[in-house]
N, CA, C and O atoms as CSV, one atom per row, in Angstrom:
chain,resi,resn,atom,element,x,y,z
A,1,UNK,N,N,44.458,18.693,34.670
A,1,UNK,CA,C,44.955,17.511,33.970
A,1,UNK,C,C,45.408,17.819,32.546
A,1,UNK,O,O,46.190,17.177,31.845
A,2,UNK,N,N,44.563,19.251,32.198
A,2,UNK,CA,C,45.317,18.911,30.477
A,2,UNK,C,C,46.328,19.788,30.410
A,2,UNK,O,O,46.407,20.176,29.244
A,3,UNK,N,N,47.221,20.341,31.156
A,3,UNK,CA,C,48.821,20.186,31.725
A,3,UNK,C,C,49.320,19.275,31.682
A,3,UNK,O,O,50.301,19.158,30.948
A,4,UNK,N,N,48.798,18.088,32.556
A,4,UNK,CA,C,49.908,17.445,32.968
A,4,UNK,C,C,50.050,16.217,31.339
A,4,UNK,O,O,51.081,15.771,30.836
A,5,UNK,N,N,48.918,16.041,31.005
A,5,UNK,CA,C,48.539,15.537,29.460
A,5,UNK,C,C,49.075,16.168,28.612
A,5,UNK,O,O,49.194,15.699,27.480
A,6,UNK,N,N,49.540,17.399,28.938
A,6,UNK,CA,C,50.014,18.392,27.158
A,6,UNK,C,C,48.947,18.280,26.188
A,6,UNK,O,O,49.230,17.902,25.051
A,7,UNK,N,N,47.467,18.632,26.572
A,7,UNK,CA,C,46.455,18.497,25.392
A,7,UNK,C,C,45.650,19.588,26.265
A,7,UNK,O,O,45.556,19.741,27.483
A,8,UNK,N,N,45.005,20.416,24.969
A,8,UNK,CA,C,44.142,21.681,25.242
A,8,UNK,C,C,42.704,21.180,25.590
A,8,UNK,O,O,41.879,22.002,25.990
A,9,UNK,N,N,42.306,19.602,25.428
A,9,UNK,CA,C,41.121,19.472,25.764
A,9,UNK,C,C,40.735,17.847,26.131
A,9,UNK,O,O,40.781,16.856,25.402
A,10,UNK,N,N,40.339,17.983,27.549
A,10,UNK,CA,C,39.694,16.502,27.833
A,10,UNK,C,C,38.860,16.071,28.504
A,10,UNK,O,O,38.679,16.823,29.462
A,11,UNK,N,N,38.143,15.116,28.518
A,11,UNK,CA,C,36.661,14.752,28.760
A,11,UNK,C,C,36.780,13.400,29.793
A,11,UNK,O,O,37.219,12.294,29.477
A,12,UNK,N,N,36.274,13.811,31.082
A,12,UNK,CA,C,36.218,12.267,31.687
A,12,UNK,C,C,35.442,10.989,31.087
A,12,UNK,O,O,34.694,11.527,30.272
A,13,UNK,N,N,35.281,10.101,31.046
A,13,UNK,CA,C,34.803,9.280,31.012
A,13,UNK,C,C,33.101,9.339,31.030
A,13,UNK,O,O,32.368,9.093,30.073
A,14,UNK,N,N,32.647,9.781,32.558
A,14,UNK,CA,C,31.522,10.052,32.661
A,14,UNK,C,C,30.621,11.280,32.049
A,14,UNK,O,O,29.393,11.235,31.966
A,15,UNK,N,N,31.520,12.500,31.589
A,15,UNK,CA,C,31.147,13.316,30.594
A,15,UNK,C,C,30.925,13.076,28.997
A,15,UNK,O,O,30.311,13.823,28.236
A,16,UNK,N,N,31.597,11.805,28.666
A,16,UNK,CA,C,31.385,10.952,27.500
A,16,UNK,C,C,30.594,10.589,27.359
A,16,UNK,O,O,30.224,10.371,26.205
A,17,UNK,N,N,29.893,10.317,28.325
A,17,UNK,CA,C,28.796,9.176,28.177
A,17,UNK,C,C,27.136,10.070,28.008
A,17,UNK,O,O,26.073,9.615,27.586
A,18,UNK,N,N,27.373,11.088,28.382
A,18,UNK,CA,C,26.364,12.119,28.547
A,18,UNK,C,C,25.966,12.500,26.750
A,18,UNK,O,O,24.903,12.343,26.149
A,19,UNK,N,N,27.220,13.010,26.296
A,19,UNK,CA,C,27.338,13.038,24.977
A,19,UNK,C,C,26.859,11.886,24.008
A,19,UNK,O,O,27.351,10.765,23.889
A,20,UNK,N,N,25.374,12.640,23.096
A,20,UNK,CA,C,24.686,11.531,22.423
A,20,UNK,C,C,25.493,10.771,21.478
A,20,UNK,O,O,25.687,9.583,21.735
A,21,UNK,N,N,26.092,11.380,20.212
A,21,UNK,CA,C,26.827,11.798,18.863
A,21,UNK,C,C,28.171,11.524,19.355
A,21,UNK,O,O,29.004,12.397,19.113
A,22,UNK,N,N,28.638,10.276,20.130
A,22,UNK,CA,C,30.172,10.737,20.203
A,22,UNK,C,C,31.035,10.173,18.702
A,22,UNK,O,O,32.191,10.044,18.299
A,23,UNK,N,N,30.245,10.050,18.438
A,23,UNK,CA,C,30.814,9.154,16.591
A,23,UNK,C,C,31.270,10.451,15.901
A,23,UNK,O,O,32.164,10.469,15.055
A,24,UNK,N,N,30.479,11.723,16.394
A,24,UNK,CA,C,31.329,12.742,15.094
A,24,UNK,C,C,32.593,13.389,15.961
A,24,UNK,O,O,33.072,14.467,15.611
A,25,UNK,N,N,33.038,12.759,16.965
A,25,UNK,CA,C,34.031,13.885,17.639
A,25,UNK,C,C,35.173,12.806,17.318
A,25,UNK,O,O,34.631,11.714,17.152
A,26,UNK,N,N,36.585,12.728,17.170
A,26,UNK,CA,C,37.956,12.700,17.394
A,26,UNK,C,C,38.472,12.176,18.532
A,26,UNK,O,O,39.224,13.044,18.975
A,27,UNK,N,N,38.485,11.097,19.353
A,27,UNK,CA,C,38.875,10.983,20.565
A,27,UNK,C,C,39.738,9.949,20.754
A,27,UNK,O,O,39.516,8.905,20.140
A,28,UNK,N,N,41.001,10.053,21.730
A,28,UNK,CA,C,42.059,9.175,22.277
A,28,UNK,C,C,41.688,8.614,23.785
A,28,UNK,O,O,41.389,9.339,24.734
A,29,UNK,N,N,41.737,7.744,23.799
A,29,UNK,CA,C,41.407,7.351,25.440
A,29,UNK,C,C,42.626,7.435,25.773
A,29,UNK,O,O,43.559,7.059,25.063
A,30,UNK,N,N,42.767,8.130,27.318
A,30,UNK,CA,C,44.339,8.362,28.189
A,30,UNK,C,C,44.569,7.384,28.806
A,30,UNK,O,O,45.760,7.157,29.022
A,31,UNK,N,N,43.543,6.414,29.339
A,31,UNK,CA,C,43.997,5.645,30.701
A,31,UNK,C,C,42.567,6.683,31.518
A,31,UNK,O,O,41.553,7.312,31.215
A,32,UNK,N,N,43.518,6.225,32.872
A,32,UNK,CA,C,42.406,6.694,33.995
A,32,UNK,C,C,43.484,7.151,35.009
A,32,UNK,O,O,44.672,6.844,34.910
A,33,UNK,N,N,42.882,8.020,36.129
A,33,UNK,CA,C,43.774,8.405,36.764
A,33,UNK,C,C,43.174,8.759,37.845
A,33,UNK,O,O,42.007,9.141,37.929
A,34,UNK,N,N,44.285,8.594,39.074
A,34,UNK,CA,C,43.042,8.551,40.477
A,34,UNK,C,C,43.809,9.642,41.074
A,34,UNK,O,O,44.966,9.780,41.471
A,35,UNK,N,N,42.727,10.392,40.996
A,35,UNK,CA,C,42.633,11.764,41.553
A,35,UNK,C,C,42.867,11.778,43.089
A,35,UNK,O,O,42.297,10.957,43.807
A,36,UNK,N,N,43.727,12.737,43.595
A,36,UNK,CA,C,43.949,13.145,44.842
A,36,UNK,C,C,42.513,13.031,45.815
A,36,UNK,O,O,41.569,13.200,45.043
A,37,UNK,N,N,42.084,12.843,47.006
A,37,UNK,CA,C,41.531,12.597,47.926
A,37,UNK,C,C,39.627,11.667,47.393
A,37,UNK,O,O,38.502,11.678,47.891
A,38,UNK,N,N,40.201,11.084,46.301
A,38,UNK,CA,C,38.774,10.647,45.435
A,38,UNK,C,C,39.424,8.907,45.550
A,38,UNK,O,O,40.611,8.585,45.592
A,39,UNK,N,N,38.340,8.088,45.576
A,39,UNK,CA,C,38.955,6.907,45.844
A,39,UNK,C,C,38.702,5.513,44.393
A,39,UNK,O,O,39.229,4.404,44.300
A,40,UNK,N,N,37.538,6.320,43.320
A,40,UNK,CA,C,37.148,5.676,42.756
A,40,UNK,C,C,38.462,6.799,41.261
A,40,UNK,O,O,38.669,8.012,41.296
A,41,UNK,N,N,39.117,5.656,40.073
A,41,UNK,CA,C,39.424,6.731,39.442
A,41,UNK,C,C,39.000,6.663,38.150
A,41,UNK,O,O,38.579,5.700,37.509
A,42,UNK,N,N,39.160,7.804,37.844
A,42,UNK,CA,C,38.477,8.830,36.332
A,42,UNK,C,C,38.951,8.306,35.186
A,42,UNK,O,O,40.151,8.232,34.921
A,43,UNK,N,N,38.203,7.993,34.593
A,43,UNK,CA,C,38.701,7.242,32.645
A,43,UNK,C,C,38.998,8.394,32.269
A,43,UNK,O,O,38.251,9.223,32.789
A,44,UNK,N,N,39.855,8.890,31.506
A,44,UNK,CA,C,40.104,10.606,30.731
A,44,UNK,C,C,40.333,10.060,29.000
A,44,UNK,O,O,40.775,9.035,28.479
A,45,UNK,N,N,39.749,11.404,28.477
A,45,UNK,CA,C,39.745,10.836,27.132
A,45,UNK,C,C,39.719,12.046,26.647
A,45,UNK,O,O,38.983,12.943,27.060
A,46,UNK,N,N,40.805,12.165,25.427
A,46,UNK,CA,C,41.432,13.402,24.777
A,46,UNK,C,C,40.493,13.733,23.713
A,46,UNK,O,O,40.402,12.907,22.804
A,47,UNK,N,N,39.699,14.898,23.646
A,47,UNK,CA,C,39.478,15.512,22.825
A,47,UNK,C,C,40.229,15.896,21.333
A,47,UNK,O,O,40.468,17.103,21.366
A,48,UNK,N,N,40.657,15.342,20.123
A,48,UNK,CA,C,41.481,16.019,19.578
A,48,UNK,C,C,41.217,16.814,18.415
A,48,UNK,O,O,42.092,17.379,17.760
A,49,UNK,N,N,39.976,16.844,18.172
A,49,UNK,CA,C,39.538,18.455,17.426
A,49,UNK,C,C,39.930,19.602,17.364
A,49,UNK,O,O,39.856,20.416,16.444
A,50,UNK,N,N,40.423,19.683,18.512
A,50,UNK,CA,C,40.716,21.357,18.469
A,50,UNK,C,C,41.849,21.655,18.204
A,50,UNK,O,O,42.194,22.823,18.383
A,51,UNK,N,N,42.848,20.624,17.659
A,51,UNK,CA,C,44.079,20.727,17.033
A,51,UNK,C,C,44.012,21.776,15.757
A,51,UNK,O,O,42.882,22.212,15.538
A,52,UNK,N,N,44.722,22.088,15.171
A,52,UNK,CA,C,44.911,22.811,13.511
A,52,UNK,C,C,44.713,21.190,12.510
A,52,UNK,O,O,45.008,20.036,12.822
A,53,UNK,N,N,44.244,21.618,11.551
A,53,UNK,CA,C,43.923,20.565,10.743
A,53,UNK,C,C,45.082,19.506,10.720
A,53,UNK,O,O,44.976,18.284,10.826
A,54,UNK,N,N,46.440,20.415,10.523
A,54,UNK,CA,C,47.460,19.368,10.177
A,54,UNK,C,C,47.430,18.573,11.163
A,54,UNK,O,O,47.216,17.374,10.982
A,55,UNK,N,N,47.639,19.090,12.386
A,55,UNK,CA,C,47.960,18.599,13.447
A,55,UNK,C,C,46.902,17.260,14.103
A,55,UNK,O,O,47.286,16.324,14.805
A,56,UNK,N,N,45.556,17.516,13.641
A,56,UNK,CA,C,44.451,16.529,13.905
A,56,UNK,C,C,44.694,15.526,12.571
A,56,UNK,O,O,44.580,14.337,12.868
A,57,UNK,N,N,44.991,15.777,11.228
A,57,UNK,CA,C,45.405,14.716,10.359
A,57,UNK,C,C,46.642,13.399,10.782
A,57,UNK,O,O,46.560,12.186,10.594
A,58,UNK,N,N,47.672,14.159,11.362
A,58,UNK,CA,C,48.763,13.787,12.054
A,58,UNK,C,C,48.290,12.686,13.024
A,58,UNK,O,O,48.629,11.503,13.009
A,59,UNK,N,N,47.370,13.356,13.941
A,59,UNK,CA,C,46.708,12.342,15.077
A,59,UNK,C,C,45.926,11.324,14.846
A,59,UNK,O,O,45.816,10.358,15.600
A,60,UNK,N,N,45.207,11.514,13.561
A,60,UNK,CA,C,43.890,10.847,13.029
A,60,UNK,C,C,45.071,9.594,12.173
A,60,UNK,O,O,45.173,8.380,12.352
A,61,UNK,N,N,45.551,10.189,11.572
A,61,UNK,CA,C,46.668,8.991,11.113
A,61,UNK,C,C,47.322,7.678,12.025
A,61,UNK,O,O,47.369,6.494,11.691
A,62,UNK,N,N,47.860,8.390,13.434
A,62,UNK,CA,C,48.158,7.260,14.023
A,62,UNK,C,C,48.197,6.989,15.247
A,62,UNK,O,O,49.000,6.781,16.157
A,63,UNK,N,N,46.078,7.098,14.834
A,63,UNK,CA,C,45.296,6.657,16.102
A,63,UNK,C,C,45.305,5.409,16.390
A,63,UNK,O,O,45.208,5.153,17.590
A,64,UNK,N,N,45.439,4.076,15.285
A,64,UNK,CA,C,45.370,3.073,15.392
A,64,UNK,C,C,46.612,2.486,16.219
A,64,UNK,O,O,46.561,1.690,17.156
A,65,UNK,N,N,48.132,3.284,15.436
A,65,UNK,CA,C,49.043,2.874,16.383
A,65,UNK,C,C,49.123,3.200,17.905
A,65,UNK,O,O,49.874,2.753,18.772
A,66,UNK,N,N,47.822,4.384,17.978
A,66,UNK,CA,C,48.214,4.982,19.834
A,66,UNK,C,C,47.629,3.793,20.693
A,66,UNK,O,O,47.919,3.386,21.818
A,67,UNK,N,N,46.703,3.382,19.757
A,67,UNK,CA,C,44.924,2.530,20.730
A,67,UNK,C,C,46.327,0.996,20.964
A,67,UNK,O,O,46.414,0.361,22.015
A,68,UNK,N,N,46.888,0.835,20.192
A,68,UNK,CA,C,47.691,-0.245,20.423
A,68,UNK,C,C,49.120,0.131,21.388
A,68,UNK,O,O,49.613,-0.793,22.036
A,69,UNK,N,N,49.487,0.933,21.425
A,69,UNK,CA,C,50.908,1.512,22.511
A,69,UNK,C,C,49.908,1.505,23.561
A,69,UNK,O,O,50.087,0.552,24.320
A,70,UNK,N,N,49.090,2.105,23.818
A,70,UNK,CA,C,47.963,1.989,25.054
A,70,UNK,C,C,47.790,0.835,25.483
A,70,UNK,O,O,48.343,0.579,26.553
A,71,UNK,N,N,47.161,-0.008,24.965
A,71,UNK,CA,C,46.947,-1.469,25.118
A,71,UNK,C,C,48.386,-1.908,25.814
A,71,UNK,O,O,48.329,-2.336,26.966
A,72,UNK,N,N,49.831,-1.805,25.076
A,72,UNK,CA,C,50.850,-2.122,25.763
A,72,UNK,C,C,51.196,-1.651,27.217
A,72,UNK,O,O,51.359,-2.368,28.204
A,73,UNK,N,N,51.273,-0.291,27.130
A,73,UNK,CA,C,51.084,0.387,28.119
A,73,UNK,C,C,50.321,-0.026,29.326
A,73,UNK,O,O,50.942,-0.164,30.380
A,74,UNK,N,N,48.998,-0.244,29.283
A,74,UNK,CA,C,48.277,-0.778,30.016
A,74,UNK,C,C,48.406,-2.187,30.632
A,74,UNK,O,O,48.008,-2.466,31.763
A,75,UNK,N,N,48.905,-2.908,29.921
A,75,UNK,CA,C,49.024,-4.535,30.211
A,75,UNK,C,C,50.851,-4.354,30.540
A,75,UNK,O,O,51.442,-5.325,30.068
A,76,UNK,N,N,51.855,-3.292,31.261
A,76,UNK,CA,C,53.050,-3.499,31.529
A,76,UNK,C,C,53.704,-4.236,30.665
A,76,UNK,O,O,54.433,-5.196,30.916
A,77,UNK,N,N,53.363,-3.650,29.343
A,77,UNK,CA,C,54.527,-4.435,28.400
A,77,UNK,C,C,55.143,-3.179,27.651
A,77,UNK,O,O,54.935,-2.833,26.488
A,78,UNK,N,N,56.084,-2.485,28.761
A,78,UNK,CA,C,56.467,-1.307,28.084
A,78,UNK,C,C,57.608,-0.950,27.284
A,78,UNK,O,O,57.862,0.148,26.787
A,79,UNK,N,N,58.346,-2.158,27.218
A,79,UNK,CA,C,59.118,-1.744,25.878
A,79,UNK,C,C,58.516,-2.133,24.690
A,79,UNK,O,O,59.155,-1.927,23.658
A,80,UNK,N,N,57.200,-2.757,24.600
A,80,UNK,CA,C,56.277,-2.681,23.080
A,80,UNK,C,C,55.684,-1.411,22.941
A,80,UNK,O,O,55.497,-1.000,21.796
A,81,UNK,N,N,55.244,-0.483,24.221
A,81,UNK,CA,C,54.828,0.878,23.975
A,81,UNK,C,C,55.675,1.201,23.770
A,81,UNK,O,O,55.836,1.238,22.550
A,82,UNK,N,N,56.812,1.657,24.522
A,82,UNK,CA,C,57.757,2.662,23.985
A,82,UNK,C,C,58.218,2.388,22.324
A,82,UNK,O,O,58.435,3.420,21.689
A,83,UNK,N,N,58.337,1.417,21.774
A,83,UNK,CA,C,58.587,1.225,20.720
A,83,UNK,C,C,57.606,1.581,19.688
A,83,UNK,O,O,57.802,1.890,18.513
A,84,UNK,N,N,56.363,1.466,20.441
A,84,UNK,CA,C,55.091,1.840,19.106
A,84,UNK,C,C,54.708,3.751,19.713
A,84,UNK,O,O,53.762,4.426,19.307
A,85,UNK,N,N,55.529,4.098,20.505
A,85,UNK,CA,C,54.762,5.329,21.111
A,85,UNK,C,C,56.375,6.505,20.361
A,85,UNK,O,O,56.566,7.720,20.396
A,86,UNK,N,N,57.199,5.339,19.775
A,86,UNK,CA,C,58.774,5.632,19.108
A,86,UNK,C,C,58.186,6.321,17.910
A,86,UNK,O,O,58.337,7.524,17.696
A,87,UNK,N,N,57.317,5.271,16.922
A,87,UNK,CA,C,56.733,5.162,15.758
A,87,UNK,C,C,55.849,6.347,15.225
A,87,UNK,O,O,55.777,6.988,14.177
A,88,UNK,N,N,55.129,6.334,16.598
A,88,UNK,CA,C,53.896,7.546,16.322
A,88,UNK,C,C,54.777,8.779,16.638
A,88,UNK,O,O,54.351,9.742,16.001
A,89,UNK,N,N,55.619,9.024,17.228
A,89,UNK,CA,C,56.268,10.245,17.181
A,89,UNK,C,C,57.590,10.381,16.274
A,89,UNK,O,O,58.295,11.362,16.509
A,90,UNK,N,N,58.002,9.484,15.248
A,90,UNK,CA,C,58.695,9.743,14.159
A,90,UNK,C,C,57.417,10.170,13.103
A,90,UNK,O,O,57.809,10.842,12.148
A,91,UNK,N,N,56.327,9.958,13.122
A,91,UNK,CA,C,55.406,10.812,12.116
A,91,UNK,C,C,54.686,11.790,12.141
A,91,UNK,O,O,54.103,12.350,11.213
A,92,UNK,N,N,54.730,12.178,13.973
A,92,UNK,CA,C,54.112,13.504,14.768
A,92,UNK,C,C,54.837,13.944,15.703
A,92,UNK,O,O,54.364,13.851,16.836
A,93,UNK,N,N,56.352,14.627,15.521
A,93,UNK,CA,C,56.805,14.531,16.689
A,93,UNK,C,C,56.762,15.674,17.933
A,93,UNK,O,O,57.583,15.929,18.813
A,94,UNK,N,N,55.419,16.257,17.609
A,94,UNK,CA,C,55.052,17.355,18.212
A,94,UNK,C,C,54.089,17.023,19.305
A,94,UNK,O,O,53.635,17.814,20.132
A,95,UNK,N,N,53.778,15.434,19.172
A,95,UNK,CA,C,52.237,15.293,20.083
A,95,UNK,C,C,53.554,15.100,21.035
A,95,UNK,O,O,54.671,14.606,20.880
A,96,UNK,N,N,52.736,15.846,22.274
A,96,UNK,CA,C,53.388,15.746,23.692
A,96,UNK,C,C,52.488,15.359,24.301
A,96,UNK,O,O,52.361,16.128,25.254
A,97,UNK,N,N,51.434,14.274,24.348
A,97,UNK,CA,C,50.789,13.641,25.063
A,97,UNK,C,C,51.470,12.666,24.874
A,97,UNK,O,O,51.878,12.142,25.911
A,98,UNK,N,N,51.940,11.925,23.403
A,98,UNK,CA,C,52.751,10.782,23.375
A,98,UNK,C,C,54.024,11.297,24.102
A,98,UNK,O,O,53.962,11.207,25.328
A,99,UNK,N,N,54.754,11.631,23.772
A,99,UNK,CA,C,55.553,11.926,24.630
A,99,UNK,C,C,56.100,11.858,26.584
A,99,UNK,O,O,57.145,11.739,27.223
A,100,UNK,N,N,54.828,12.000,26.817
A,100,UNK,CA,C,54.554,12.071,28.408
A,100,UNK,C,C,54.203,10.590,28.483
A,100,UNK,O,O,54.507,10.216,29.615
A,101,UNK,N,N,53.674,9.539,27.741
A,101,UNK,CA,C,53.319,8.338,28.028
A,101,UNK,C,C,54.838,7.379,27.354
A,101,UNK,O,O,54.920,6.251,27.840
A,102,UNK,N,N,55.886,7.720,26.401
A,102,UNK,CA,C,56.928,7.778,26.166
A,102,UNK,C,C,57.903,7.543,27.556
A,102,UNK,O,O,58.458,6.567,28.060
A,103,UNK,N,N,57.784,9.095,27.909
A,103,UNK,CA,C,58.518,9.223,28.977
A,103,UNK,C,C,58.738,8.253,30.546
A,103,UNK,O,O,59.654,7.830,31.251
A,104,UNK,N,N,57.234,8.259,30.496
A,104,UNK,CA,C,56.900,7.129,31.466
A,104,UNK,C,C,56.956,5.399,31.165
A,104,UNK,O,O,57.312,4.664,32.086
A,105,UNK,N,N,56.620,4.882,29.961
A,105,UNK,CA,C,57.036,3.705,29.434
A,105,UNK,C,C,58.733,3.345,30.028
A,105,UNK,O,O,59.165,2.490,30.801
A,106,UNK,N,N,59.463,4.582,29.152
A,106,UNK,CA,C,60.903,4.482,29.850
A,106,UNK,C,C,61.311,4.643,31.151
A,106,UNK,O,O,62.267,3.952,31.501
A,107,UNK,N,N,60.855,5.332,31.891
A,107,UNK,CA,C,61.236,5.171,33.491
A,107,UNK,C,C,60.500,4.116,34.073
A,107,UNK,O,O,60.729,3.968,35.273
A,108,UNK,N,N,59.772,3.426,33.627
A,108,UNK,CA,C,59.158,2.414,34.077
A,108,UNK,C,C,59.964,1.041,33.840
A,108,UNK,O,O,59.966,0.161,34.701
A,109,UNK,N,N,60.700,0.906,32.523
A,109,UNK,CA,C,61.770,-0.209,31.795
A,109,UNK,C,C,63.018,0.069,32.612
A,109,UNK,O,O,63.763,-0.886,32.833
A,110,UNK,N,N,63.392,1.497,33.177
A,110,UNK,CA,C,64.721,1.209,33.718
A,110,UNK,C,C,64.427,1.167,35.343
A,110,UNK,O,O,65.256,0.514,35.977
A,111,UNK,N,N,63.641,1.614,35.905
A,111,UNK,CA,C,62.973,1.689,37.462
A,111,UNK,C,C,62.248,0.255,37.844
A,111,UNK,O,O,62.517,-0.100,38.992
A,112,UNK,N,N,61.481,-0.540,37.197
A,112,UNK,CA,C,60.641,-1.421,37.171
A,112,UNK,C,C,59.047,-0.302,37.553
A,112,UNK,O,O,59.059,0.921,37.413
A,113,UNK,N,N,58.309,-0.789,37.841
A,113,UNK,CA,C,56.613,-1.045,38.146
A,113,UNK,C,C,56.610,-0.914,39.401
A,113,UNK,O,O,57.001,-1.890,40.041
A,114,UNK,N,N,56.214,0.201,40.087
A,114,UNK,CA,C,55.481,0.418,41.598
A,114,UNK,C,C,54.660,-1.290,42.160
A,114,UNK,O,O,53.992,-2.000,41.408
A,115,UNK,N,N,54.825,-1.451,42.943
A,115,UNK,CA,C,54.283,-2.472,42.937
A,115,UNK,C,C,52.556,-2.382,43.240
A,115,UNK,O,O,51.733,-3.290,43.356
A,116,UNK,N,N,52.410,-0.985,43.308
A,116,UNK,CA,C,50.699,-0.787,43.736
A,116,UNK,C,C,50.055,-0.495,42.290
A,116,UNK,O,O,48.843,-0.315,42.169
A,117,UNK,N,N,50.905,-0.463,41.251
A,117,UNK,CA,C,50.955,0.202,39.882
A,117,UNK,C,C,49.460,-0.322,39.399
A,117,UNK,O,O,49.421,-1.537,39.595
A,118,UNK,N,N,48.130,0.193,38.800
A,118,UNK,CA,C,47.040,-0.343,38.598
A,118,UNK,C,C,47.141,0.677,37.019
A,118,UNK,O,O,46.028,0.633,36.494
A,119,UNK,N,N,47.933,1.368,36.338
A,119,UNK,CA,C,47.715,1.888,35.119
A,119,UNK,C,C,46.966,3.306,35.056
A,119,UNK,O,O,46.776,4.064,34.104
A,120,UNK,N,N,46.611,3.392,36.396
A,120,UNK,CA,C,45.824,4.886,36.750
A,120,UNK,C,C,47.173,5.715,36.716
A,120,UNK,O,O,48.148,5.050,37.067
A,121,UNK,N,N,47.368,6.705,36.453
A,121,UNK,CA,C,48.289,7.773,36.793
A,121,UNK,C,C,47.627,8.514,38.118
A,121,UNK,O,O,46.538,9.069,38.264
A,122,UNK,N,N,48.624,8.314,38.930
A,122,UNK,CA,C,48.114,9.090,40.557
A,122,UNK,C,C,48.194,10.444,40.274
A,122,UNK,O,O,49.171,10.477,39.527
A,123,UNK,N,N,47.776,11.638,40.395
A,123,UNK,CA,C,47.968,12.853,40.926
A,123,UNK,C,C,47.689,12.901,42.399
A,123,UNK,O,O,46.794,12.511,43.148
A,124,UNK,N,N,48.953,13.612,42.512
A,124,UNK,CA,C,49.538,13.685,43.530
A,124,UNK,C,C,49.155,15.362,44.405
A,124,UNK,O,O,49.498,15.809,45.500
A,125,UNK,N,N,48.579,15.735,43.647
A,125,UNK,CA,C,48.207,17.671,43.863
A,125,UNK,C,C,47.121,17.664,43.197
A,125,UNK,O,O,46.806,16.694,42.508
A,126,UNK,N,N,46.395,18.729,43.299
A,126,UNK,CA,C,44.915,19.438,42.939
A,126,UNK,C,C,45.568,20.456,41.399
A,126,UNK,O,O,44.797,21.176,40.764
């Protein structure tokens, strides 16, 4: 998954929770995504520490705008993400996690919404 995310590090949901201290770590929630032959699906949540300082300042800056493109994202209101997922990558335009949720906002505005669409990203392969 942290391929198909473009991020060097991520934590399910249920590995979060294990973790006492999650207040000192850096984290983006992805969504959830239902894994190939698994029927229940996985909350994923980006690690972003292990960036280079700049690059985690960059992120830490506009976390507030991601938690809100998400929110859009999530509730199929995707030309308010793409527009706030526009924003965060005119001030980071290197995060390619935004990017990949970018990408999909827009094929989603010109394609419409799967109609089975639940906000999970399917993988489709192992």
């Amino acid at each position: 998954l942290t391929k198909y995310y473009r991020t060097p590090l991520l934590l399910s949901g249920e590995t979060l929770l294990q973790i006492n201290d999650q207040d000192k770590y850096n984290l983006r929630h992805l969504g959830e995504v239902q894994l190939k032959g698994k029927n229940k699906p996985l909350s994923i949540i980006e690690c972003i520490d292990g960036y280079t300082p700049a690059e985690l300042q960059k992120k830490m800056r506009t976390l507030p705008q991601f938690k809100k493109a998400m929110d859009y994202y999530k509730d199929q209101r995707f030309e308010n993400a793409a527009q706030s997922f526009q924003a965060i990558l005119k001030d980071d335009p290197d995060d390619r996690t935004i990017n990949l949720f970018m990408e999909n906002a827009l094929k989603y505005l010109k394609t419409g919404v799967p109609e089975n669409w639940t906000g999970a990203e399917e993988m489709l392969s192992k």
